[in-house]
NUNUGU-209376 format. One record per residue (C-alpha): x, y, z; residue in three letters. Coordinates in steps of 0.2 Angstrom, whole numbers, padded with zeros to 4 digits, always signed. Layout:
N
+-------+-------+-------+-----+
!  east ! north !    up ! res !
+-------+-------+-------+-----+
!     X !     Y !     Z ! ala !
...
+-------+-------+-------+-----+
This chain:
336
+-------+-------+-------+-----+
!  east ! north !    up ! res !
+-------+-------+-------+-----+
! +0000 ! -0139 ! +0003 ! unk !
! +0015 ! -0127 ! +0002 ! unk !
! +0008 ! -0108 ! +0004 ! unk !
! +0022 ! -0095 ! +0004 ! unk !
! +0020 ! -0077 ! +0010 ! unk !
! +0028 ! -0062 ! +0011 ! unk !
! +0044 ! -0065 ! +0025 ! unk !
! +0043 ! -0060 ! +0040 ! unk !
! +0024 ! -0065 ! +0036 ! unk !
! +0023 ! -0081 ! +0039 ! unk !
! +0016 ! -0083 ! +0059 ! unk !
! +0001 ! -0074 ! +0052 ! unk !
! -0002 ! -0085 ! +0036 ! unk !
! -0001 ! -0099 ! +0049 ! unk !
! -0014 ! -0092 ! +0061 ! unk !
! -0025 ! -0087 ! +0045 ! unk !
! -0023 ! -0107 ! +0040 ! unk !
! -0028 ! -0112 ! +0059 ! unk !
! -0043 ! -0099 ! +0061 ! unk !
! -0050 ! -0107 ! +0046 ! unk !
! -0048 ! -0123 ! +0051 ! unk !
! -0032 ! -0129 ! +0043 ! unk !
! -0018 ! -0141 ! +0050 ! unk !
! -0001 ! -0130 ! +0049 ! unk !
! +0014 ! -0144 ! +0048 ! unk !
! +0029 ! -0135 ! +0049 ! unk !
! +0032 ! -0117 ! +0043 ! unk !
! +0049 ! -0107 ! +0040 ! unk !
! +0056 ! -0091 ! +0032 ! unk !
! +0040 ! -0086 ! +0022 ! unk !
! +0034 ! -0103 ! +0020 ! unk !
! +0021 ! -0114 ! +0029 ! unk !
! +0016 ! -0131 ! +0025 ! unk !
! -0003 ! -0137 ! +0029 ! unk !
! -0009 ! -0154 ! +0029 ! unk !
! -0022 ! -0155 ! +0011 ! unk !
! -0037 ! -0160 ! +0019 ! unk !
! -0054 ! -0159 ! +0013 ! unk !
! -0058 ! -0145 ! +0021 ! unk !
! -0044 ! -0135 ! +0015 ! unk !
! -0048 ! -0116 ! +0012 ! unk !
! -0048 ! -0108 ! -0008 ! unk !
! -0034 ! -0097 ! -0012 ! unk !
! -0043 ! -0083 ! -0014 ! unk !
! -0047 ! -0085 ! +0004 ! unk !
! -0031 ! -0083 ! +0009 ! unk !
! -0025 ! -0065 ! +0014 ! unk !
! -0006 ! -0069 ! +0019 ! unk !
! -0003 ! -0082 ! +0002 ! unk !
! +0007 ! -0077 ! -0012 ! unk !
! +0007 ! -0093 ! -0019 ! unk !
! +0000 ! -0109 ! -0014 ! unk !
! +0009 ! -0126 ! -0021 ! unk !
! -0003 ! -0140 ! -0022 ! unk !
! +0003 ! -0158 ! -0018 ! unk !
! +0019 ! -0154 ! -0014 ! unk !
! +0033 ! -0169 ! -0013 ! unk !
! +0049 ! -0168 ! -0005 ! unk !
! +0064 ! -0170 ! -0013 ! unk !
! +0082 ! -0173 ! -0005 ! unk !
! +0100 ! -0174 ! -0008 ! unk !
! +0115 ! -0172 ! -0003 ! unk !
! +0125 ! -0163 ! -0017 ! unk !
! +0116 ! -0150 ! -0034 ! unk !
! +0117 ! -0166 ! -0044 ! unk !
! +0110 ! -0176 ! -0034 ! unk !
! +0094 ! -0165 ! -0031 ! unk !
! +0095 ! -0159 ! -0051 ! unk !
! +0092 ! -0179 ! -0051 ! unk !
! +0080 ! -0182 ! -0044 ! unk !
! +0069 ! -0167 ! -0048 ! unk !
! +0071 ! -0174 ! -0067 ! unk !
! +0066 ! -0189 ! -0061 ! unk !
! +0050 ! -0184 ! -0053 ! unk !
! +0047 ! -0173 ! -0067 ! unk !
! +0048 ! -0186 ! -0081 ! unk !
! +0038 ! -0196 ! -0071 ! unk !
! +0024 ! -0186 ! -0070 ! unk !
! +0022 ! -0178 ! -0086 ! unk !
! +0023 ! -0195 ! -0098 ! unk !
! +0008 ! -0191 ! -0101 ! unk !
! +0009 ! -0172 ! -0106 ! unk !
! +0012 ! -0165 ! -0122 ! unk !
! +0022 ! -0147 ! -0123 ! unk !
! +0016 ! -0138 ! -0135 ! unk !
! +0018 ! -0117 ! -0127 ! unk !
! +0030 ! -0110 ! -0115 ! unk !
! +0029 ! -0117 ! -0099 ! unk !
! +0033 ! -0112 ! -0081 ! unk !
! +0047 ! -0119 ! -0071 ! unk !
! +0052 ! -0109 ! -0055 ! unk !
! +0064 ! -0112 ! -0041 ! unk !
! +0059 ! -0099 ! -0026 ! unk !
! +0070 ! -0100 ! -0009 ! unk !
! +0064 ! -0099 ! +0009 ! unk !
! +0070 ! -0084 ! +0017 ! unk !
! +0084 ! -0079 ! +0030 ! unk !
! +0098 ! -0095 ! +0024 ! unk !
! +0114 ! -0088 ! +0018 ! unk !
! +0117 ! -0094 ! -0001 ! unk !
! +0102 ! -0104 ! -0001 ! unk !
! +0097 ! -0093 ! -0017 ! unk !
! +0113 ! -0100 ! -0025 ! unk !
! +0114 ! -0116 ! -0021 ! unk !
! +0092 ! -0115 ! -0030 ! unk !
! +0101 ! -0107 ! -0044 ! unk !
! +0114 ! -0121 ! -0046 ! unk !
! +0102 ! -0135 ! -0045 ! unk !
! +0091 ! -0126 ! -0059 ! unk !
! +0106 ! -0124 ! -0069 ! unk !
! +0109 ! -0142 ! -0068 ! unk !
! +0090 ! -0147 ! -0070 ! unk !
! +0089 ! -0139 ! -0085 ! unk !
! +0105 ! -0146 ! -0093 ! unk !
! +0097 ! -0162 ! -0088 ! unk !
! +0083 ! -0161 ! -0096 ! unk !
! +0088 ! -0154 ! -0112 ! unk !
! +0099 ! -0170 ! -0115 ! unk !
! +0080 ! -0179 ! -0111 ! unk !
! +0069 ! -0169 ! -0119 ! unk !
! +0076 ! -0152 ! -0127 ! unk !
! +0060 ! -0146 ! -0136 ! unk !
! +0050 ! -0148 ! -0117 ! unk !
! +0066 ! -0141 ! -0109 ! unk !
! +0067 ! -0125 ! -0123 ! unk !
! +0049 ! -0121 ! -0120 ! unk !
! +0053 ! -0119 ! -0102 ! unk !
! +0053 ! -0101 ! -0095 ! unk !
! +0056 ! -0096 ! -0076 ! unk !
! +0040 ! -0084 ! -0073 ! unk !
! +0026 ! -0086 ! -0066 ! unk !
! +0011 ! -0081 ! -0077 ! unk !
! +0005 ! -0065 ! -0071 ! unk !
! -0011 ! -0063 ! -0060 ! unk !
! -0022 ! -0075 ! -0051 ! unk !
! -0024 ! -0092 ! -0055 ! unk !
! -0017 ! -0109 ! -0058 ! unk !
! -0004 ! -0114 ! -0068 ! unk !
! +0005 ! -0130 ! -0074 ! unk !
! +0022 ! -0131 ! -0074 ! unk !
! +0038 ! -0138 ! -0061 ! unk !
! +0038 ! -0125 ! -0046 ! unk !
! +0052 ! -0130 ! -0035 ! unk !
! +0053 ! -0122 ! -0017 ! unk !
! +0069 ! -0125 ! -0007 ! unk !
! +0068 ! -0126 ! +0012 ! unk !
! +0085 ! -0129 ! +0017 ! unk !
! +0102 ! -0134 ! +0007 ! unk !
! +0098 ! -0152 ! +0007 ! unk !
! +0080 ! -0153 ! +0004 ! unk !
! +0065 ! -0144 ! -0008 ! unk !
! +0047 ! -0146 ! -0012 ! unk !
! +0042 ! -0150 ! -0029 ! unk !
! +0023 ! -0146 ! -0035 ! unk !
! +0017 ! -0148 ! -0054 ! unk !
! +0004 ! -0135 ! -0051 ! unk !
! +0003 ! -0116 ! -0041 ! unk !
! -0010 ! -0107 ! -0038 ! unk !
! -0003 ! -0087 ! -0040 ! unk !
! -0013 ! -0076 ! -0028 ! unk !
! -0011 ! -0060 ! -0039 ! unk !
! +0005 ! -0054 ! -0029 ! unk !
! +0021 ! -0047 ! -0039 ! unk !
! +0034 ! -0035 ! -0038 ! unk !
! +0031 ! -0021 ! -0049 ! unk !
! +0042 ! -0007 ! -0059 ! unk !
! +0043 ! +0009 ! -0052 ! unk !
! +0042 ! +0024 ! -0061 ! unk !
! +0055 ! +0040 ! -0060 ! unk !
! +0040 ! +0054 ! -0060 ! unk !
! +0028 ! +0042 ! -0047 ! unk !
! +0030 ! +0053 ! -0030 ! unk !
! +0029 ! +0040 ! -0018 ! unk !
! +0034 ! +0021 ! -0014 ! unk !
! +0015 ! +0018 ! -0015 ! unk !
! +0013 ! +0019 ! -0031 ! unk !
! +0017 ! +0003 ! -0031 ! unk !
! +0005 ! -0002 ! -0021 ! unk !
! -0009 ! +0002 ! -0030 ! unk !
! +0000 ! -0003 ! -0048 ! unk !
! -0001 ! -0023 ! -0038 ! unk !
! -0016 ! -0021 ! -0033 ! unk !
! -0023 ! -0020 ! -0051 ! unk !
! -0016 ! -0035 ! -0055 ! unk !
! -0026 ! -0046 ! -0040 ! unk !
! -0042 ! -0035 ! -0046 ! unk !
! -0039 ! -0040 ! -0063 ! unk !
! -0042 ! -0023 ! -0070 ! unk !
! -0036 ! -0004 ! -0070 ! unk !
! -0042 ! +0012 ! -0070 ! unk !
! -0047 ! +0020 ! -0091 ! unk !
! -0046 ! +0032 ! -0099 ! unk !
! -0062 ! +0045 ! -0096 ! unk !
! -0065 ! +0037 ! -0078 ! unk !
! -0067 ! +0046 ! -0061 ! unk !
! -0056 ! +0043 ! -0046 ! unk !
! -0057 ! +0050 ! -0029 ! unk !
! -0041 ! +0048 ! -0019 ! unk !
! -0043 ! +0049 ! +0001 ! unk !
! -0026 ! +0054 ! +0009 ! unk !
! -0018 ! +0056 ! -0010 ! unk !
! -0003 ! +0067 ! -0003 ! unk !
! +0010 ! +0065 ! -0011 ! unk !
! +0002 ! +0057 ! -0025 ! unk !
! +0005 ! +0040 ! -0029 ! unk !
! -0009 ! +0033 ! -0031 ! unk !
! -0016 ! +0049 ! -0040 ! unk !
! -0003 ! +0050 ! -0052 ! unk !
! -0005 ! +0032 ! -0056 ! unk !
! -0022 ! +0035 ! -0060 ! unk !
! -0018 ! +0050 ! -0072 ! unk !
! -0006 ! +0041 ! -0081 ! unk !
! -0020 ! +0030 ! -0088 ! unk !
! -0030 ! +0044 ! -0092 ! unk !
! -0041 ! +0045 ! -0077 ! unk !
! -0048 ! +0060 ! -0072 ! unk !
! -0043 ! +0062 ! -0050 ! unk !
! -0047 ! +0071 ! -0036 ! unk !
! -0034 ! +0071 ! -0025 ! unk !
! -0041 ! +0074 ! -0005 ! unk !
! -0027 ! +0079 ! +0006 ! unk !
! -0020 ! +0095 ! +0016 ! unk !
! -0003 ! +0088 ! +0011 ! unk !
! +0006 ! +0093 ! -0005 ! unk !
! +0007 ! +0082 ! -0021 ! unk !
! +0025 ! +0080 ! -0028 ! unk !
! +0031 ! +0072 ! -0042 ! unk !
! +0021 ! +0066 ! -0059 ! unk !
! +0004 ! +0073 ! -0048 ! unk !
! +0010 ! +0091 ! -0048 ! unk !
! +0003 ! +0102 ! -0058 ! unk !
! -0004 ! +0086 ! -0069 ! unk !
! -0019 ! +0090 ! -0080 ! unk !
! -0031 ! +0076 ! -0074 ! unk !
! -0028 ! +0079 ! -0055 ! unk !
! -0038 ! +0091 ! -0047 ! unk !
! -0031 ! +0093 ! -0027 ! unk !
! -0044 ! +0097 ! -0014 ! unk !
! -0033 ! +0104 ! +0003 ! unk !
! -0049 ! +0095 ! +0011 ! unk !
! -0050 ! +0083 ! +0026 ! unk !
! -0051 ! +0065 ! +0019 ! unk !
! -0066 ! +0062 ! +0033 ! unk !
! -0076 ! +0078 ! +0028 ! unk !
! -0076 ! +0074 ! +0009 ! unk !
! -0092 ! +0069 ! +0000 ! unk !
! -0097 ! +0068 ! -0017 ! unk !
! -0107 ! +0080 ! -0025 ! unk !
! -0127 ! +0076 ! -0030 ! unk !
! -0127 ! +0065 ! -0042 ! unk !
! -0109 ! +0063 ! -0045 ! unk !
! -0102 ! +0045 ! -0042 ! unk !
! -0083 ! +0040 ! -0044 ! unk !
! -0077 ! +0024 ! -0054 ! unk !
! -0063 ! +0021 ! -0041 ! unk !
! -0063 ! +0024 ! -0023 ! unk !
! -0043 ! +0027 ! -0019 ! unk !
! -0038 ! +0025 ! -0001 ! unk !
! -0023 ! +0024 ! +0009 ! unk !
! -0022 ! +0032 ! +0026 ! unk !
! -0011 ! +0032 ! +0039 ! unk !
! -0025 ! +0031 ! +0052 ! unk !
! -0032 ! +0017 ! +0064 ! unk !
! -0040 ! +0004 ! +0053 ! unk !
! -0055 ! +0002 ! +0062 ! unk !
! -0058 ! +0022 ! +0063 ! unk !
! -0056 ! +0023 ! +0044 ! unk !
! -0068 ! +0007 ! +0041 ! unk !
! -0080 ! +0016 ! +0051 ! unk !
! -0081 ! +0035 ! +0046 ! unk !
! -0074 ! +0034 ! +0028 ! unk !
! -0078 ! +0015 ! +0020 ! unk !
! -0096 ! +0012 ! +0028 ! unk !
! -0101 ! +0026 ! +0020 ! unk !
! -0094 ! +0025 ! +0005 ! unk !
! -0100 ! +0010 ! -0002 ! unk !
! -0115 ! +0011 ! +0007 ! unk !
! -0121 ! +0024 ! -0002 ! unk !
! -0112 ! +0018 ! -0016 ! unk !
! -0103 ! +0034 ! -0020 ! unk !
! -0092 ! +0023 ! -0030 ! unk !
! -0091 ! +0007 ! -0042 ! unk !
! -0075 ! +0001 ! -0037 ! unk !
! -0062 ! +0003 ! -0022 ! unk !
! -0044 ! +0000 ! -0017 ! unk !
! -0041 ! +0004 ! +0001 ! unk !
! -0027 ! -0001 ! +0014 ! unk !
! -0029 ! -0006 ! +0029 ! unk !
! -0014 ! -0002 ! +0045 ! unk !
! -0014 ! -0017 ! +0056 ! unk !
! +0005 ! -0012 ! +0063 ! unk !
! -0005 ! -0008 ! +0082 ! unk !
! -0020 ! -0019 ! +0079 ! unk !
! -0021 ! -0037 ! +0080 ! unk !
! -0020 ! -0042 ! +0061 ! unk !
! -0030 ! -0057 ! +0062 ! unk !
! -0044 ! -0051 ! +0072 ! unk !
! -0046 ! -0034 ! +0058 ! unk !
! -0046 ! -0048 ! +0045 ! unk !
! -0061 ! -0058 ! +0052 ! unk !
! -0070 ! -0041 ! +0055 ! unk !
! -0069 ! -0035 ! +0035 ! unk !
! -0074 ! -0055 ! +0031 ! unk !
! -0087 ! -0057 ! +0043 ! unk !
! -0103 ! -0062 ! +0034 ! unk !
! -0111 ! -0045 ! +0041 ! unk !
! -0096 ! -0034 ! +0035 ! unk !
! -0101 ! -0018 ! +0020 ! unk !
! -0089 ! -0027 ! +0008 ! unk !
! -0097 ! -0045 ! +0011 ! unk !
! -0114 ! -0037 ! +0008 ! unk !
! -0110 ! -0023 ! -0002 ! unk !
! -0095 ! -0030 ! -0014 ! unk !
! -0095 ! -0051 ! -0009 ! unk !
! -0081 ! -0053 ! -0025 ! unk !
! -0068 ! -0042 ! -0012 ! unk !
! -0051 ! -0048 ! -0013 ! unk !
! -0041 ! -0046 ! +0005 ! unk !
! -0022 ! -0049 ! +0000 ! unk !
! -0007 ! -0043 ! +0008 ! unk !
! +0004 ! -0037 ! -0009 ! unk !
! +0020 ! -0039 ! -0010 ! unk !
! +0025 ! -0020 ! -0006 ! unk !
! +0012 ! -0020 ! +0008 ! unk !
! +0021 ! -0018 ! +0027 ! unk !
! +0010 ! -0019 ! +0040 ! unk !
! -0006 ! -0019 ! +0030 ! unk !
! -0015 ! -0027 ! +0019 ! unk !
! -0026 ! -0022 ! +0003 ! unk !
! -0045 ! -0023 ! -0001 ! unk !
! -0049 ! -0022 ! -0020 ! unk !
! -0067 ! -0025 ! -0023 ! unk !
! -0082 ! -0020 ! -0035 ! unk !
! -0100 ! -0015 ! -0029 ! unk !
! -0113 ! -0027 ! -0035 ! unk !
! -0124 ! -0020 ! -0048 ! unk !
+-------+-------+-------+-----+
């Protein structure tokens, strides 16, 4: 397998891969290569992936014709036997940190394609450069270039859920777009008429992102909101302590928002126990800091088999998003 992460991310997806067993073979900028071994972890297991190629091989060549050659090559070559009959993905991604790399991917692409329209110009019109959006497998040409001279090419990619998303002029914060990913690795979003509780809201990203789907928020935190949360309608902000919070008797929120620039294991402890073990919600997005904590050992702790989302919410997704930093995300439901 070819796994790609985040840059700058890649020592941790290669010490995720080893802790659960798995052979790293060589790794570079947001990319590492594992032996495909029986024993080879799920995607979804896999907090530091963003995508995961499957049976990579490895194409060379000197010159953009030459690799543009070979790719259509390899490409004819295993799909004889498919029919075309919806658009289908084919994507050429970079490793990070070599100058111009991006444009000599962009040149081979060009290349590929007029190749392949002289080949097969229905196949090659239906292609489009997108991966489908969310989690999951797709079938297409996904093309990975690791240095000027040399690529690996997959027919299928497993999509961990990670994207960049659009940001929004009245969102008050970068994190907004935070919690606009993490919908798309839960696979669902806040609704109209729904109840969220956002811990450390201030200044109301996450709140406001609620809103705007017509969710009804209460917004915990001394801090002001700004922006699209101010003075919204369907925010209602508490200048409470996030940790001395509770819901009222009987009351129980759809969505459990937080985000807290606090020790992780402090939060874990005093805020997410007791949230979901008294199930004052259904479902949760929470971030976890590991900036001053050793990443790896947080992520055993939340997946241990004695962990409250392991008993509590076992379908729990741990994914670092695209605009996570030193953290990464939990998205989960709590079993019925």
């Amino acid at each position: 397998m070819l796994i790609r992460s985040q840059p700058g991310f890649e020592d941790l997806l290669a010490g995720e891969l080893r802790a659960l067993g798995q052979a790293v073979t060589a790794q570079g900028g947001g990319w590492v290569a594992a032996a495909d071994t029986a024993s080879s972890p799920t995607a979804p297991d896999l907090c530091f992936a963003h995508a995961i190629h499957l049976a990579p091989v490895e194409i060379n060549g000197e010159s953009v014709n030459a690799l543009a050659a070979r790719l259509l090559e390899h490409f004819l070559a295993s799909a004889k036997d498919e029919r075309f009959e919806a658009p289908w993905p084919c994507v050429f991604s970079t490793a990070a940190g070599l100058d111009g790399l991006g444009r000599r991917a962009d040149a081979v692409a060009t290349a590929f394609g007029e190749l392949l329209k002289k080949r097969l110009g229905r196949v090659a019109r239906l292609a489009i450069s997108e991966i489908p959006r969310g989690q999951g497998a797709s079938r297409g040409l996904f093309v990975h270039f690791v240095d000027f001279k040399k690529a690996f090419v997959s027919r299928e990619l497993y999509s961990c859920g990670q994207r960049r998303m659009a940001d929004d002029d009245l969102a008050p914060s970068r994190s907004y777009l935070k919690v606009e990913e993490a919908y798309t690795v839960l696979g669902r979003e806040p609704a109209p008429g729904e109840f969220v509780v956002d811990l450390g809201a201030a200044p109301g990203g996450w709140s406001y992102s609620a809103a705007k789907r017509g969710a009804r928020v209460i917004a915990i935190d001394n801090g002001p909101l700004k922006g699209g949360a101010l003075d919204n309608p369907l925010i209602e902000h508490r200048r409470v302590d996030a940790y001395g919070y509770r819901p009222g008797p009987g009351e129980r929120a759809d969505w459990l928002f937080c985000d807290l620039v606090d020790d992780p294991h402090h939060v874990l402890r005093n805020l997410i126990v007791p949230w979901l073990e008294n199930a004052w919600c259904r479902r949760f997005v929470v971030i976890l800091k590991f900036g001053r904590v050793d990443a790896l050992a947080l992520l055993r702790e939340v997946r241990a088999p004695d962990s409250v989302f392991s008993r509590l919410a076992p379908g729990t997704r741990v994914r670092h998003l695209y605009h996570d930093r030193e953290e990464f995300t939990l998205v989960g439901e709590l079993s019925a």
